[in-house]
C-alpha positions in Angstrom: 123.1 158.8 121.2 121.7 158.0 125.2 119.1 155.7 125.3 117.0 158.8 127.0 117.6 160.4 123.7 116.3 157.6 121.6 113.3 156.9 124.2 112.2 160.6 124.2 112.3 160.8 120.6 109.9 157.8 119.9 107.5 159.4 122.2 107.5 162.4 121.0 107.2 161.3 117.4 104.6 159.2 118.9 102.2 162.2 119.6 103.2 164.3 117.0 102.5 161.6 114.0 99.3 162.2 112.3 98.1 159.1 112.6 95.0 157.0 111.6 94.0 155.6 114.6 94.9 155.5 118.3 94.2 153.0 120.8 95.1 153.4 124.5 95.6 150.0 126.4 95.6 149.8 130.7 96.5 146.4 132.6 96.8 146.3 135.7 97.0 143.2 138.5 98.3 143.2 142.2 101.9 143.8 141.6 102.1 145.7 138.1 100.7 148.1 136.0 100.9 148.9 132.4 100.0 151.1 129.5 100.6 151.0 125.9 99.7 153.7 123.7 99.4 152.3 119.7 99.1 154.1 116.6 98.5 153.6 112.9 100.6 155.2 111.0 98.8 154.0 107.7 97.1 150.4 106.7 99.9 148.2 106.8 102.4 149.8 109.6 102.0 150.5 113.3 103.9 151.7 116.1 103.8 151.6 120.0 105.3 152.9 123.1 104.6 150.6 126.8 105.8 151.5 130.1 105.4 148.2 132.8 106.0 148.8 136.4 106.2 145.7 138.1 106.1 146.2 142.0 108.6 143.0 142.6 110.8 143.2 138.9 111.2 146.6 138.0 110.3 149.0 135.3 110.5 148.7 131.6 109.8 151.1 128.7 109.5 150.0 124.9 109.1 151.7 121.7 108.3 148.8 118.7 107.6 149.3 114.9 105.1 146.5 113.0 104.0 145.8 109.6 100.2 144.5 109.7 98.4 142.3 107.6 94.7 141.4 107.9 93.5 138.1 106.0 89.7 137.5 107.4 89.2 137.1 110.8 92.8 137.1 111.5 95.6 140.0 112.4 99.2 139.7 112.3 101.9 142.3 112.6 105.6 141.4 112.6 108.4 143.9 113.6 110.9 145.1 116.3 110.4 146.6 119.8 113.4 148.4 121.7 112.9 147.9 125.8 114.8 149.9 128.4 114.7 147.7 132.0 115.0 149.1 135.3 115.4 146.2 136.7 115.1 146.0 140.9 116.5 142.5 140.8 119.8 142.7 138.6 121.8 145.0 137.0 119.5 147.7 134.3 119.9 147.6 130.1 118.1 147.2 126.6 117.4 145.1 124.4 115.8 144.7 121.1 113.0 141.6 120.9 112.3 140.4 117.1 108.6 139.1 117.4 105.2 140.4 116.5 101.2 140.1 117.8 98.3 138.1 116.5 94.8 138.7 117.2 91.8 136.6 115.9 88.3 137.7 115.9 85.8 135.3 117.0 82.5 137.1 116.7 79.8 138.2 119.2 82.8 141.1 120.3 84.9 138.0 121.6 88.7 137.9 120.3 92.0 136.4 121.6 95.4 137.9 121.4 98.8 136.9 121.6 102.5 138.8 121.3 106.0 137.4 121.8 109.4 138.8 121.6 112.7 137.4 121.5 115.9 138.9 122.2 119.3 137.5 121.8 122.2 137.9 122.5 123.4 139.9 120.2 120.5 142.4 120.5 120.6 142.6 124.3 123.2 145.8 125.6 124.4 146.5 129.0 124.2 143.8 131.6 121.6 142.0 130.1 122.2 138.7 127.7 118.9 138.3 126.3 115.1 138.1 126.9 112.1 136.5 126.2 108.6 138.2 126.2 104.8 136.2 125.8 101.4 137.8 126.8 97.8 136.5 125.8 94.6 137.9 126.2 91.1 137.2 125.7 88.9 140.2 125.0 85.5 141.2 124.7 84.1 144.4 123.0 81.5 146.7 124.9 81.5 148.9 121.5 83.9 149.5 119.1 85.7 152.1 121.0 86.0 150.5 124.1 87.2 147.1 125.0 87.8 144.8 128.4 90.1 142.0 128.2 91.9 139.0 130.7 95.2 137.8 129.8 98.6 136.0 131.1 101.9 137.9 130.2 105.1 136.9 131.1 108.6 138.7 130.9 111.9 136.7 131.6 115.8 138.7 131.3 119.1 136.9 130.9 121.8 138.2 132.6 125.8 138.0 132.2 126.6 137.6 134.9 124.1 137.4 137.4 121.1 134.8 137.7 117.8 135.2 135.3 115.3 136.9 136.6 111.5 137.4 135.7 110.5 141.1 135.3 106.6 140.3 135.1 104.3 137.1 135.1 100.8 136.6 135.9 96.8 137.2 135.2 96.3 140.9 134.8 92.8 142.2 134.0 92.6 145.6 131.2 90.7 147.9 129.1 91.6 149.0 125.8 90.1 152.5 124.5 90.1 153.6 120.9 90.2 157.2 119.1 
């Protein structure tokens, strides 16, 4: 099976799911621009698809699966996300990052977030040897469907047999819509 194949097929399943909730999330900065589409399949499991463009790094297009537990003012979800790179840099390939997201809710509408995925070697196809993936935000609730945020994200790839290279880093500013 192509990686088109398996791409298409998470999307699709995406929007066909009858989920419980959907939230739509658009970054955007100078150099890059990105959306992530989430969804709730039921309390405790999520899934997600992300497309980055990155005007100097490339493009790269995820599908990732997380179990979710809330314990007070904190969120955590742990699971897998499968990445497809464009890369403009170096050579193009996948890779799957182990990792999860963490949010905690401050109050007066303020919460941080955080997400990080790792990648070895051994989960990292095609040209590609392994990745690393951190982003942060800090957010701030209009209402509880709609959300603006700040945050720092940065997205490093291994190669083989060429030199690492950075797909996306820096301040991006974002809203986050939910249905």
């Amino acid at each position: 099976m192509t990686v088109k194949t398996i791409m298409a097929t998470l999307v699709l399943s995406a929007l066909s799911i009858n989920a419980h909730a959907t939230d739509f999330t658009f970054g955007l900065n100078d150099d890059t621009l990105s959306t992530e589409l989430q969804f709730d399949l039921n309390k405790d499991v999520n899934g997600s698809v992300e497309y980055i463009y990155a005007d100097k790094g490339g493009q790269m297009l995820s599908g990732a699966l997380h179990i979710a537990h809330d314990a007070g003012i904190h969120h955590f979800e742990l699971g897998a996300k499968f990445s497809q790179v464009w890369s403009k840099k170096s050579q193009n390939g996948n890779f799957v990052g182990i990792g999860g997201r963490y949010a905690m809710h401050l109050g007066s509408n303020l919460s941080i977030h955080g997400s990080g995925y790792y990648s070895p070697s051994v989960l990292s196809f095609g040209d590609i040897d392994g990745s690393w993936q951190l982003d942060g935000r800090v957010q701030y609730n209009l209402n509880p469907a709609l959300a603006l945020f700040v945050g720092y994200r940065d997205i490093r790839l291994q190669y083989d047999n060429a030199s690492n290279t950075s797909l996306d880093s820096g301040f991006y500013l974002g809203a986050k819509a939910s249905f």
